[in-house]
C-alpha positions as a printed Julia matrix, in Angstrom:
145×3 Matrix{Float64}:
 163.29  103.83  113.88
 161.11  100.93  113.38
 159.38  101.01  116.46
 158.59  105.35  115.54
 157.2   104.74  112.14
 154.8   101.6   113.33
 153.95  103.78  116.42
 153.05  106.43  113.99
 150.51  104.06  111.58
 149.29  103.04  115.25
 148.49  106.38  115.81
 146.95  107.67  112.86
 144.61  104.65  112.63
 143.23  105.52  116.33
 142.86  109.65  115.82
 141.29  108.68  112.23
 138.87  106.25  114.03
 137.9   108.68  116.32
 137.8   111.56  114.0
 135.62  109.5   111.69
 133.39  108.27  114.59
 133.02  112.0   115.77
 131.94  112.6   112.38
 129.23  110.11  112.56
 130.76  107.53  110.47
 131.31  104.19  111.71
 134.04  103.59  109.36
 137.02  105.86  107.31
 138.27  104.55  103.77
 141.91  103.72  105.45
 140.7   101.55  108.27
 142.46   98.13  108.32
 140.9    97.22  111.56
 137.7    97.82  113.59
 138.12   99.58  116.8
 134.64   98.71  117.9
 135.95  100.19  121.54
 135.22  103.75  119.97
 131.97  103.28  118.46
 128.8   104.04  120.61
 131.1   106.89  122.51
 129.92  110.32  122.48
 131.96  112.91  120.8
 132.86  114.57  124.33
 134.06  111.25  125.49
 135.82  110.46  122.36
 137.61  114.19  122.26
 139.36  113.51  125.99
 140.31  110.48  124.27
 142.33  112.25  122.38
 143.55  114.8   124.53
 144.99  111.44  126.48
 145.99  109.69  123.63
 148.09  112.8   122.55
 149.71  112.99  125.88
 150.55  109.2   125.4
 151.87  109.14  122.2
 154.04  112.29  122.84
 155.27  110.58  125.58
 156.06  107.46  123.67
 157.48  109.0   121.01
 160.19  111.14  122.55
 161.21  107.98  124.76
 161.66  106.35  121.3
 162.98  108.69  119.66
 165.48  109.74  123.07
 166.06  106.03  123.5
 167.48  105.32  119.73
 169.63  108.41  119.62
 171.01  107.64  122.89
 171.33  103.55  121.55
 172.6   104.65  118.01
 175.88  106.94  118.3
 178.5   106.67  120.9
 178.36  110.97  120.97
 175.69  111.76  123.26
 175.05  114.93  121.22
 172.33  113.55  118.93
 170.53  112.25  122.52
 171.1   115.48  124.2
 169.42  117.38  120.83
 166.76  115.14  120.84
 165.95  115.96  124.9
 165.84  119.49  123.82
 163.64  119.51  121.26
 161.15  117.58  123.02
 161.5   119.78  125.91
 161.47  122.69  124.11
 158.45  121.74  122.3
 156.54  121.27  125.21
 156.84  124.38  126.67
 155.61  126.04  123.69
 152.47  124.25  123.73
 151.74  124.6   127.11
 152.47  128.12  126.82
 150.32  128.1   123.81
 148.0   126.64  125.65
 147.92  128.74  129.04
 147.53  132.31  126.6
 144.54  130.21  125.09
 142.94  129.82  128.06
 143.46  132.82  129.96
 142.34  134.41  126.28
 139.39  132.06  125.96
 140.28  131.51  122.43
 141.22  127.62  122.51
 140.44  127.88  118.52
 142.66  130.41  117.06
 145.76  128.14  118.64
 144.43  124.7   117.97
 146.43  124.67  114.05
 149.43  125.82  115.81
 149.19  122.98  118.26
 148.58  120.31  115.8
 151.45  121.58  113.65
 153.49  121.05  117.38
 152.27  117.66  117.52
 152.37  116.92  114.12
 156.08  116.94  114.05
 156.48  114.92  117.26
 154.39  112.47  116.21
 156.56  110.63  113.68
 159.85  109.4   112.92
 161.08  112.91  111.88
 162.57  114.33  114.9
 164.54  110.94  115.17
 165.23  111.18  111.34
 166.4   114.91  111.26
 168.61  114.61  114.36
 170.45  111.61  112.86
 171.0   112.82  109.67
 172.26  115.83  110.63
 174.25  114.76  113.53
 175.7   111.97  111.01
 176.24  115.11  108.21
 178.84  117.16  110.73
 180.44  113.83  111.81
 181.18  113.25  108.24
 182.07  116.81  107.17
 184.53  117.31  110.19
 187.23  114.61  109.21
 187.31  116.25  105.71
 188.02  119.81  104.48
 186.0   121.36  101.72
 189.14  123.72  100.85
């Protein structure tokens, strides 16, 4: 879990340098580096960054978070969960995304597909599927009657 929550603080710093660049800021209040790569970019350039970089990162993080379920219990159920939501997730952007483009109305779904990517885009899918997966292990071997 590690690995997801410095991934995340990887990721933020890069979207807020970019965000603050589009802006036309060459530097954000949390910046703890400079990412001089960004600067001088124009904001068309800079937006397909992100596009990529959200691709990436999803990527990354459901091999992470895959990866340690699979690595942390010997029941394959958390792992299996944790391919779901991912996969499930996924469709519903890109269906999102396909009714927003044969719509033409990219805007009215971009909050929705933040919120998506929001929740991939940290620890908490990892977090969630652990916890609960380690709440019914624990609640099966003893009876609440």
């Amino acid at each position: 879990m590690g690995f997801l929550a410095i991934l995340s603080y990887i990721r933020e710093i890069l979207f807020l340098s970019i965000n603050s660049i589009i802006a036309g800021n060459n530097s954000f209040y949390a910046k703890t580096t400079k990412i001089e790569f960004f600067i001088g970019k124009d904001a068309e350039t800079l937006t397909q960054y992100k596009y990529i970089m959200t691709i990436g990162f999803t990527a990354l993080f459901a091999l992470l978070t895959i990866w340690g379920l699979k690595l942390s219990f010997r029941n394959k159920l958390p792992y299996h969960f944790g391919i779901i939501v991912y996969i499930l997730c996924s469709l519903v952007a890109v269906l999102v995304i396909l009714y927003s483009i044969t719509t033409n109305n990219f805007d009215n779904v971009y909050s929705f597909l933040r919120l998506i990517i929001e929740y991939l885009h940290n620890p908490l899918v990892y977090i969630l599927l652990s916890a609960s997966y380690l709440g019914y292990y624990f609640s099966k071997d003893r009876s609440f009657s």
